[in-house]
DRENMARMI-610468 format. One record per residue (C-alpha): residue number from 1; x, y, z. Coordinates in pm, 1 decimal. Layout:
N
SITE    n        xx        yy        zz
SITE  NUM         X         Y         Z
...
END
This chain:
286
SITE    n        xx        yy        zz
SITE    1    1024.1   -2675.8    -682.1
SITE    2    1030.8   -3000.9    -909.9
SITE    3    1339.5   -3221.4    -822.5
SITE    4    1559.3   -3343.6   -1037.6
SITE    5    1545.6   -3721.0   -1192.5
SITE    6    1895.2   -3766.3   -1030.9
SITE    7    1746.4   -3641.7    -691.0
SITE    8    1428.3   -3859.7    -691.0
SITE    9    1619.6   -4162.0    -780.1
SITE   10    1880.2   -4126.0    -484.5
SITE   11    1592.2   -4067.8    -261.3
SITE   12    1494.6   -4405.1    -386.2
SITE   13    1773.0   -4598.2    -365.4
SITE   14    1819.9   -4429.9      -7.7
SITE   15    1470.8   -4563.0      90.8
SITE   16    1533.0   -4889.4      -9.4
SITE   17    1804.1   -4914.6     194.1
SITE   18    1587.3   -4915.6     493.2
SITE   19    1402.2   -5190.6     401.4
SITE   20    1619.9   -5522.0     429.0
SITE   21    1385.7   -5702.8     310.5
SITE   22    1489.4   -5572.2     -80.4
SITE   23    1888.1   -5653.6      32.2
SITE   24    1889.2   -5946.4    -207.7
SITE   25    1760.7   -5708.6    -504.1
SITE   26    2064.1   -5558.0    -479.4
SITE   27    2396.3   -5656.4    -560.1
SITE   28    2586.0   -5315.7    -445.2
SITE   29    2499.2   -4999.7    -302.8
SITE   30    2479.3   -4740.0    -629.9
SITE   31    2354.4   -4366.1    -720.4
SITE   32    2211.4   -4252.4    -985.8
SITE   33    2542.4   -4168.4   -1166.6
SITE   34    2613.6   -4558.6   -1156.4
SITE   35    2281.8   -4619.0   -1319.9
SITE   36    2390.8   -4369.9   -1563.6
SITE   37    2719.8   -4538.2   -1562.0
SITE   38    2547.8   -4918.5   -1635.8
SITE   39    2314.9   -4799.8   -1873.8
SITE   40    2623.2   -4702.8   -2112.4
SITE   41    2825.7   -4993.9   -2023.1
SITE   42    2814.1   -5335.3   -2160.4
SITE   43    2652.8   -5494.9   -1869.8
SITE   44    2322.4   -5558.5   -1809.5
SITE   45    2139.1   -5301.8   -1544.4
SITE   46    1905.1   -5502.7   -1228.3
SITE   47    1525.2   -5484.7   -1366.3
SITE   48    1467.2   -5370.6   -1011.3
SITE   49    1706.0   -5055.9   -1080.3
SITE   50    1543.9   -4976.7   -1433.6
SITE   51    1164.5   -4953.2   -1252.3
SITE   52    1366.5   -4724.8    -961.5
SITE   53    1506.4   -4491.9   -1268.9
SITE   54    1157.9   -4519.3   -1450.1
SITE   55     951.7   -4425.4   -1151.8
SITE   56    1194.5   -4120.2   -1065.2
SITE   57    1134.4   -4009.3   -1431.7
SITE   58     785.5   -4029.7   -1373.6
SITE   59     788.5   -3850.0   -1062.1
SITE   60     999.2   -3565.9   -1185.0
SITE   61     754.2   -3504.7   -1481.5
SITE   62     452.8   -3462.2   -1233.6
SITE   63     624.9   -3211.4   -1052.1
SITE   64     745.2   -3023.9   -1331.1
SITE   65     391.9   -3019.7   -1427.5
SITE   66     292.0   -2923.0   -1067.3
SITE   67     537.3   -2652.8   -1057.4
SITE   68     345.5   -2495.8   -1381.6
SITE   69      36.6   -2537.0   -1251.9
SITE   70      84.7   -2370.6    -976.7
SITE   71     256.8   -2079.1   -1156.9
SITE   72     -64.6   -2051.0   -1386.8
SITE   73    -240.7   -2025.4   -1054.5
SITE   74     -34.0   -1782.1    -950.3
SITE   75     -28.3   -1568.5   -1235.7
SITE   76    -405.4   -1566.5   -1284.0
SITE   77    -474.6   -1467.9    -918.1
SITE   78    -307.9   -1181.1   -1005.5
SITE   79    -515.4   -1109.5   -1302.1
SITE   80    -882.4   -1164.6   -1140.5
SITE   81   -1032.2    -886.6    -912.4
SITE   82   -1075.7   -1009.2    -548.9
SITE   83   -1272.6    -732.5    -415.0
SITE   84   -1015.7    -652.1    -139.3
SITE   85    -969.5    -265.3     -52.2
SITE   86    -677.3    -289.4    -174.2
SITE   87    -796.4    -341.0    -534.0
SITE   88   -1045.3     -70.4    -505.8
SITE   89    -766.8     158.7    -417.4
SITE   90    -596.3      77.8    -664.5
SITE   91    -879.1      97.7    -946.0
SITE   92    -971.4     441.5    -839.0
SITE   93    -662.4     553.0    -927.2
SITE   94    -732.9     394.0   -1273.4
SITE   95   -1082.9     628.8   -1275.2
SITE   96    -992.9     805.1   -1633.6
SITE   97   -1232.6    1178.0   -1612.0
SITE   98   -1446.8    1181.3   -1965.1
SITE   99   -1422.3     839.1   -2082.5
SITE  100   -1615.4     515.7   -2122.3
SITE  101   -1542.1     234.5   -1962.1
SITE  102   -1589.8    -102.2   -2253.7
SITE  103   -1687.5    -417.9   -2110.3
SITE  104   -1415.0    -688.6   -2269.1
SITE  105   -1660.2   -1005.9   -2181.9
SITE  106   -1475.6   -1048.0   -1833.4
SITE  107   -1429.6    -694.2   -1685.4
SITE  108   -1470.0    -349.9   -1713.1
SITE  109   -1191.3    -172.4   -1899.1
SITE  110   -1034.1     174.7   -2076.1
SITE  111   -1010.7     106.4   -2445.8
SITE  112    -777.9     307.2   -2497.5
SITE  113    -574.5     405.9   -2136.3
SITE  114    -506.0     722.8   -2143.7
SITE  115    -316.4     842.0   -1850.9
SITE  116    -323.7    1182.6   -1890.1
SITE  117    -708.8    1141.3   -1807.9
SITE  118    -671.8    1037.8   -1473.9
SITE  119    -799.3    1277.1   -1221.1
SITE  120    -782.9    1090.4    -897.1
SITE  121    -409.3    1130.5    -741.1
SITE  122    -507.0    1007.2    -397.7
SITE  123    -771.0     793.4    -247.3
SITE  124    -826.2     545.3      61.9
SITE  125   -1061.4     301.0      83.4
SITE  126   -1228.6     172.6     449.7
SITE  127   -1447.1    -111.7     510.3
SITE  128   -1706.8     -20.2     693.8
SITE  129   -1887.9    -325.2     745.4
SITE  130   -2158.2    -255.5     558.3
SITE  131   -2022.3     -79.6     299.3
SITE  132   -1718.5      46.5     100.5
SITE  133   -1583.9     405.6     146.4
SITE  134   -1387.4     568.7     -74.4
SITE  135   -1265.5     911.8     -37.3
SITE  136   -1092.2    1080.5    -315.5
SITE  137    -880.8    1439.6    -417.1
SITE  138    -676.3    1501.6    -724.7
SITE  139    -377.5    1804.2    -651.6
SITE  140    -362.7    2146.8    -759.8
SITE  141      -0.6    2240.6    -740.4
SITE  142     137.8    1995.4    -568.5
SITE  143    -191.3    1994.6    -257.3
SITE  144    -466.1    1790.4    -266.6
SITE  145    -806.7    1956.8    -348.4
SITE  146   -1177.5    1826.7    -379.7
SITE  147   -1305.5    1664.0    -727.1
SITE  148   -1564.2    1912.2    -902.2
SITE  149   -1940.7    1827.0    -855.7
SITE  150   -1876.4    1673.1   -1236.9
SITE  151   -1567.2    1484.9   -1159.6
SITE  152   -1734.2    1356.8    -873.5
SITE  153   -2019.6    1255.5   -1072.9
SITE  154   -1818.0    1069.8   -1299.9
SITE  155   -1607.0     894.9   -1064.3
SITE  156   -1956.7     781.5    -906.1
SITE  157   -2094.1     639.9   -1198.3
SITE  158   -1725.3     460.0   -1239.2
SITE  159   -1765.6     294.5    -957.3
SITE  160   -2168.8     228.3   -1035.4
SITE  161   -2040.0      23.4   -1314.1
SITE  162   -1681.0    -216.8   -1174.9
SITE  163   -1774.0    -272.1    -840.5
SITE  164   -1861.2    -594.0    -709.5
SITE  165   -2230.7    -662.9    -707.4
SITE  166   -2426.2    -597.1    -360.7
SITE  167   -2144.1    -407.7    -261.9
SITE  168   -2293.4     -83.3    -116.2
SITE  169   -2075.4     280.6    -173.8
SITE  170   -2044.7     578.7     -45.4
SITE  171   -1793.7     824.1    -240.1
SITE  172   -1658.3    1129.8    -135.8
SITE  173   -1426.8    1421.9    -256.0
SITE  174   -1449.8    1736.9       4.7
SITE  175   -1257.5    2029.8      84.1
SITE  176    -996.6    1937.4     400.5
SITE  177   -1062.8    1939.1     708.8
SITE  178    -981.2    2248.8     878.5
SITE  179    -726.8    2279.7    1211.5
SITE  180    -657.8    2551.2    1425.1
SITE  181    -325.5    2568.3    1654.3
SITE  182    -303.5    2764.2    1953.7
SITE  183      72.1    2757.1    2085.7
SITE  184     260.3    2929.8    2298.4
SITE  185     676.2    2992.5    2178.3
SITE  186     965.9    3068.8    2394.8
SITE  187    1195.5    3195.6    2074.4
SITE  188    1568.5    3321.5    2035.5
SITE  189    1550.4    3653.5    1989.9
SITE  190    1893.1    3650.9    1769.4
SITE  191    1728.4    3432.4    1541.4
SITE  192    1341.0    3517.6    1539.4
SITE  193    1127.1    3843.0    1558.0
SITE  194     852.5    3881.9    1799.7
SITE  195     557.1    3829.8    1559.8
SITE  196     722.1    3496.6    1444.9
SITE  197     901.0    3621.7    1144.4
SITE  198    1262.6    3486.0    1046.5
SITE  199    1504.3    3835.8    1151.3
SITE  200    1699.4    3726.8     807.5
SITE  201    1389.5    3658.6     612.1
SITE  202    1072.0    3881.4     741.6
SITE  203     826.3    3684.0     495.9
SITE  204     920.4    3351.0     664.5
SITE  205     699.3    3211.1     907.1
SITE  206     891.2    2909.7    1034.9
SITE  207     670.8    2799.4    1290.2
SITE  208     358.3    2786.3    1079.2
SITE  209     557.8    2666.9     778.7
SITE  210     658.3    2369.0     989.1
SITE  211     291.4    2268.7    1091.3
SITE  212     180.8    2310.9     747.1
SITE  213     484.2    2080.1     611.4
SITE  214     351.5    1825.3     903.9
SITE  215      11.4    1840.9     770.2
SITE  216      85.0    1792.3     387.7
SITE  217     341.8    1521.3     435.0
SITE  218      72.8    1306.3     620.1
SITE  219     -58.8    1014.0     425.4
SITE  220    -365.1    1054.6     263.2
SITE  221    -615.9     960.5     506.0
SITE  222    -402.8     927.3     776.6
SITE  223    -397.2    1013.1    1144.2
SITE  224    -314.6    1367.9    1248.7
SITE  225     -71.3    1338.4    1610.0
SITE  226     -80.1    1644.5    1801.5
SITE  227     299.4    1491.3    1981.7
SITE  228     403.5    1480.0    1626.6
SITE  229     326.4    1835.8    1466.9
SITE  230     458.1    1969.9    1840.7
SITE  231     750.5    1809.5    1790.2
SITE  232     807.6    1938.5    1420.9
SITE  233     737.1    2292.5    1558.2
SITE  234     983.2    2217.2    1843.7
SITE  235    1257.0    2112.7    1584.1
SITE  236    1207.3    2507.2    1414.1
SITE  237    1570.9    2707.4    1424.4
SITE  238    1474.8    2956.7    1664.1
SITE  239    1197.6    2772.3    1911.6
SITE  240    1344.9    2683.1    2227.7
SITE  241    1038.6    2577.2    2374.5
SITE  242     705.7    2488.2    2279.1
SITE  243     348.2    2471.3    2448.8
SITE  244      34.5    2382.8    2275.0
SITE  245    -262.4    2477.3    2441.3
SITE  246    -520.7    2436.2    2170.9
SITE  247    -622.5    2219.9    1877.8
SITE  248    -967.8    2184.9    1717.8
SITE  249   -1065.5    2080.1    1366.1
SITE  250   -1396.5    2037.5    1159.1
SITE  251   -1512.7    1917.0     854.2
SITE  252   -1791.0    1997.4     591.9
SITE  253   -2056.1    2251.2     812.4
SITE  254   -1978.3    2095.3    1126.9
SITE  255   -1830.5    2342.0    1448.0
SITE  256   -1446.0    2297.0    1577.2
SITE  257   -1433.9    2032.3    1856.4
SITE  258   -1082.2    1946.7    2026.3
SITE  259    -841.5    1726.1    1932.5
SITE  260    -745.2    1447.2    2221.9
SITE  261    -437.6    1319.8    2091.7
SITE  262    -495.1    1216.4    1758.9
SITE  263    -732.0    1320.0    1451.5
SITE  264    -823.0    1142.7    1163.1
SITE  265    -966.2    1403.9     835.5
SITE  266   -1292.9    1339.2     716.9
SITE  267   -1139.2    1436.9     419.6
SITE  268    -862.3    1203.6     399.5
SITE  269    -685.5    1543.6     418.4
SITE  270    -616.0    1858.0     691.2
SITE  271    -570.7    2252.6     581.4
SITE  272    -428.5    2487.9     823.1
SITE  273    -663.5    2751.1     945.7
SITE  274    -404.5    3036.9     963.4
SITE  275    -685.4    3291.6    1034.7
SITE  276    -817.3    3115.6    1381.0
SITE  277    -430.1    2997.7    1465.0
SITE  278    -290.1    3179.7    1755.7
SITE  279      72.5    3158.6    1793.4
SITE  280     245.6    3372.6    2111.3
SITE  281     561.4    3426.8    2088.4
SITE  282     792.4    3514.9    2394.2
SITE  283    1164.7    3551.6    2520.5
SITE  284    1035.9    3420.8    2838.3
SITE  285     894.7    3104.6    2956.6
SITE  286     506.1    3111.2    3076.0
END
């Protein structure tokens, strides 16, 4: 930040006081209020103290210049695409379904924007080296679903014409990833009914309402922890103790395969697969 004249000039006058060489140039240690003072007095100011006030005047207008400089800098950085995943995530959310994009001699752009036109609600990007993913859903009451074959099309051909050239793509928009649960429940019987069911509410499912409020609160494209979702079952009114003893998931036409730990969606998104879920439920520990 650009100092102020007053500032430079003390510095100045404090500098010179380490050289004794320049004693004799001065007849009494000052500031820059006593210059101010002198130069609206009647008595005449040291030409050796006028150069000092000059050159802090000087100084001060370079940095004011350097401090605009550097927020022009600043401010266009912010305007000019860098290529960074970060900006591609953030375009695709800018992907506007049934319009054309107008080049505006620097850029690609919407002319108009038209918000209501934007399809793509979520979306992660991953650099894989060789080339940019992007995966992609919009939401259907509130849950994240697959583009159509035509919105995917489109969104394609979006990213055909802004992204960076020689930068290979591959974008996707598929149905979840599905997950199965196999878990074993030692339940209070005062509070839950042997199939699961809430005794106060026999339409509630707790248990699996819990792993499916795990699975949709996940950030898009994030990792799936089998400690986690236990532990959200485990926190269920009515569970007093909790054994998992099976987790599998696929995606697209592939078969289930286990889950060690952790599991990222293909997807960028997991759906519960209620029908292949087993969940026991006992009074009794195993």
């Amino acid at each position: 930040m650009a100092r102020t004249i007053a500032e430079i000039y003390d510095s100045i006058i404090a500098e010179k006081q380490n050289m004794t060489s320049l004693n004799a140039l001065q007849p009494s240690i000052d500031s820059s209020q006593d210059l101010l003072n002198d130069l609206t007095s009647s008595s005449k100011v040291a030409v050796w103290r006028l150069w000092a006030f000059i050159t802090a005047v000087a100084i001060n207008v370079f940095e004011v210049i350097h401090d605009q400089h550097v927020a022009w800098i600043e401010n266009r950085a912010t305007q000019i695409p860098t290529g960074t995943t970060i900006w591609y995530h953030e375009q695709s959310l800018l992907f506007q379904f049934g319009d054309t994009l107008t080049w505006n001699g620097k850029q690609f752009i919407y002319d108009p924007v038209t918000p209501a036109n934007r399809i793509v609600s979520l979306a992660s990007v991953v650099d894989q080296g060789f080339q940019n993913r992007i995966k992609a859903a919009k939401l259907s009451g509130g849950l994240p679903v697959a583009l159509s074959a035509a919105e995917l099309s489109a969104f394609q051909g979006y990213w055909n014409q802004k992204r960076f050239a020689g930068t290979a793509m591959l974008i996707t928009s598929t149905a979840g990833d599905d997950i199965f649960t196999d878990y074993f429940i030692k339940y209070d019987a005062l509070i839950l009914a042997p199939d699961g069911s809430l005794l106060s509410n026999p339409a509630v499912f707790p248990v699996e309402d819990a792993i499916e409020f795990y699975i949709r609160n996940l950030t898009f494209d994030g990792v799936l922890s089998l400690m986690q979702m236990t532990d959200a079952v485990q926190a269920v009114s009515g569970v007093l103790d909790v054994t998992l003893n099976d987790a599998q998931a696929k995606f697209g036409l592939l078969p289930y395969s286990s889950i060690n730990k952790e599991y990222l969606p293909d997807a960028g998104y997991l759906v519960l697969d209620k029908p292949n879920s087993t969940f026991t439920y006992s009074t009794i520990s195993v």
